[in-house]
C-alpha positions in Angstrom: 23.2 -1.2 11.7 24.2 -2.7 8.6 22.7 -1.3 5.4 20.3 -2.5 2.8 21.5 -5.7 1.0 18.0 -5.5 -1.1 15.1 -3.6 -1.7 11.9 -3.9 -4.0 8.6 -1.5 -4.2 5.2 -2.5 -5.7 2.6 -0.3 -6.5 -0.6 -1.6 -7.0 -4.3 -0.8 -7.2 -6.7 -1.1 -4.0 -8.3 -4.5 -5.2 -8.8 -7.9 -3.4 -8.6 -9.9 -6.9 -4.7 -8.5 -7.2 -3.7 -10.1 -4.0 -2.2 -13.3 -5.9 -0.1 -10.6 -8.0 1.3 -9.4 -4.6 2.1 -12.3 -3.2 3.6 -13.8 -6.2 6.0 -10.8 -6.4 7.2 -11.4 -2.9 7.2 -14.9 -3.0 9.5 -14.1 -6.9 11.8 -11.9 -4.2 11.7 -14.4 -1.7 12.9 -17.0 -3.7 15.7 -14.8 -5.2 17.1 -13.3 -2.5 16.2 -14.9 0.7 16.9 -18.5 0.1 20.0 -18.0 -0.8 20.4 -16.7 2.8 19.1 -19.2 4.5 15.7 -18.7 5.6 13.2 -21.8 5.8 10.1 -22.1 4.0 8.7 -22.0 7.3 9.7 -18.4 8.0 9.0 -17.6 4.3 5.2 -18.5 4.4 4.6 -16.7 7.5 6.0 -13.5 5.8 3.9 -14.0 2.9 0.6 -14.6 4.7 1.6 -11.1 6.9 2.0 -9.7 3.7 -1.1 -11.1 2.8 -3.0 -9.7 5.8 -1.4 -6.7 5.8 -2.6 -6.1 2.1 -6.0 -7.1 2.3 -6.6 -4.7 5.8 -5.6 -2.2 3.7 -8.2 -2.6 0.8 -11.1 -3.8 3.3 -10.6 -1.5 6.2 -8.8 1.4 5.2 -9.7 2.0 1.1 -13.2 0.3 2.0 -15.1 4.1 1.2 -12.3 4.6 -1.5 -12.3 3.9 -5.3 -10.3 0.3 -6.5 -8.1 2.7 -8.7 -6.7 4.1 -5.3 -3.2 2.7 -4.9 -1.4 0.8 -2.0 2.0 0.9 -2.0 4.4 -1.9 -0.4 8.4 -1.8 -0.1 10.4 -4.8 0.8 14.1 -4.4 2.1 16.2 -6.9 3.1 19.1 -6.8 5.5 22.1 -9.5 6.1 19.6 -9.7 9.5 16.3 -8.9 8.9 13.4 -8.4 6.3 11.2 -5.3 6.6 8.0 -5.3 4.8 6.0 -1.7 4.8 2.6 -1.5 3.5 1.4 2.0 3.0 -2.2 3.1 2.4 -4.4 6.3 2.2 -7.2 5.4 4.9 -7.9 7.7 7.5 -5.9 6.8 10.6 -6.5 4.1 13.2 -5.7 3.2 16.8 -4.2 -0.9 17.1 -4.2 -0.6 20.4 -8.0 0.2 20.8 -8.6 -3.8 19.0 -9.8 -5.5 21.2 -7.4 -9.0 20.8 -10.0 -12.1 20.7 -10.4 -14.1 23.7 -9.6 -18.2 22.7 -13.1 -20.2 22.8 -15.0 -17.0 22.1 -16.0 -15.1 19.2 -16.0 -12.2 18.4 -16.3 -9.4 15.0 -13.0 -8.5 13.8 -9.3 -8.5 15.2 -8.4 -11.4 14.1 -5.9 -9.8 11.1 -4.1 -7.8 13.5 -3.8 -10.5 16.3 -2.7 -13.0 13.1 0.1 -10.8 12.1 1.5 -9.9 15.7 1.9 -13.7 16.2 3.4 -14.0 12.1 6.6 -11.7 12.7 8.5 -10.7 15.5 8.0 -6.9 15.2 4.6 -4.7 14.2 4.4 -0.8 14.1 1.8 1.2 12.6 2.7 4.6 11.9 1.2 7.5 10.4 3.4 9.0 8.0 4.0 13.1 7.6 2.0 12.8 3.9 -0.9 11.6 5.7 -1.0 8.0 4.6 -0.8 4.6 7.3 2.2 2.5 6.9 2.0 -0.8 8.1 5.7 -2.3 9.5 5.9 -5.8 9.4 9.7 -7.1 10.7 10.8 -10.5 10.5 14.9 -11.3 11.8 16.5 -14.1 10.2 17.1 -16.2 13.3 14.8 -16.6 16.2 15.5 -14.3 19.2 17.3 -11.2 17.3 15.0 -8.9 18.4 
């Protein structure tokens, strides 16, 4: 595997009102680096709106009993192939495989966020990390069909 060509981290407070400073900084790393290397604006607003979704599950779901001062923490790195975005939290852990994924013409309470960002990028993972936090894995290859 070829190393890291990029990397940024953002720290930032568990509030909905700071997700325009999130996705502004990925869209100023997205513009600075991934451009340049080809990838559409297509493939760039899908990222942002996984981002997006995987930033605002955090503060709703898994801060939802915690204080706003509680931090999320997000990483982006950036291969020649491939853009990894990780979204960590401090929620207690949770099971994506016990969501139920929505049924089309019916409705249904929640799911929606993590059927939304399986379809946005080509790879999702949560993990639980050994300090006891989630970390979201969003993946996204530069061209269709890497993975």
């Amino acid at each position: 595997m070829l190393g890291i060509m990029q990397h940024d981290h953002l720290t930032i407070k568990s509030e909905l009102k700071l997700l325009n400073q999130v996705q502004q900084w990925f869209e100023d790393f997205s513009l600075k680096y991934l451009s340049q290397l080809g990838w559409t604006e297509g493939q760039l607003y899908r990222l942002n709106l996984a981002l997006a979704e995987g930033f605002t599950n955090a503060v709703r779901h898994a801060h939802r009993t915690l204080p706003p001062e509680t931090t999320i923490e997000i990483e982006v790195s950036l291969w020649i192939n491939k853009i990894e975005i990780r979204i960590w939290d401090h929620g207690n852990p949770f099971d994506p495989d016990a969501i139920a994924e929505p049924v089309p013409g019916t409705l249904q309470v929640g799911g929606y966020g993590w059927f939304l960002l399986r379809r946005l990028a080509d790879r999702v993972v949560y993990e639980r990390s050994e300090d006891g936090r989630n970390c979201l894995v969003i993946v996204k290859y530069a061209k269709e069909g890497q993975y």
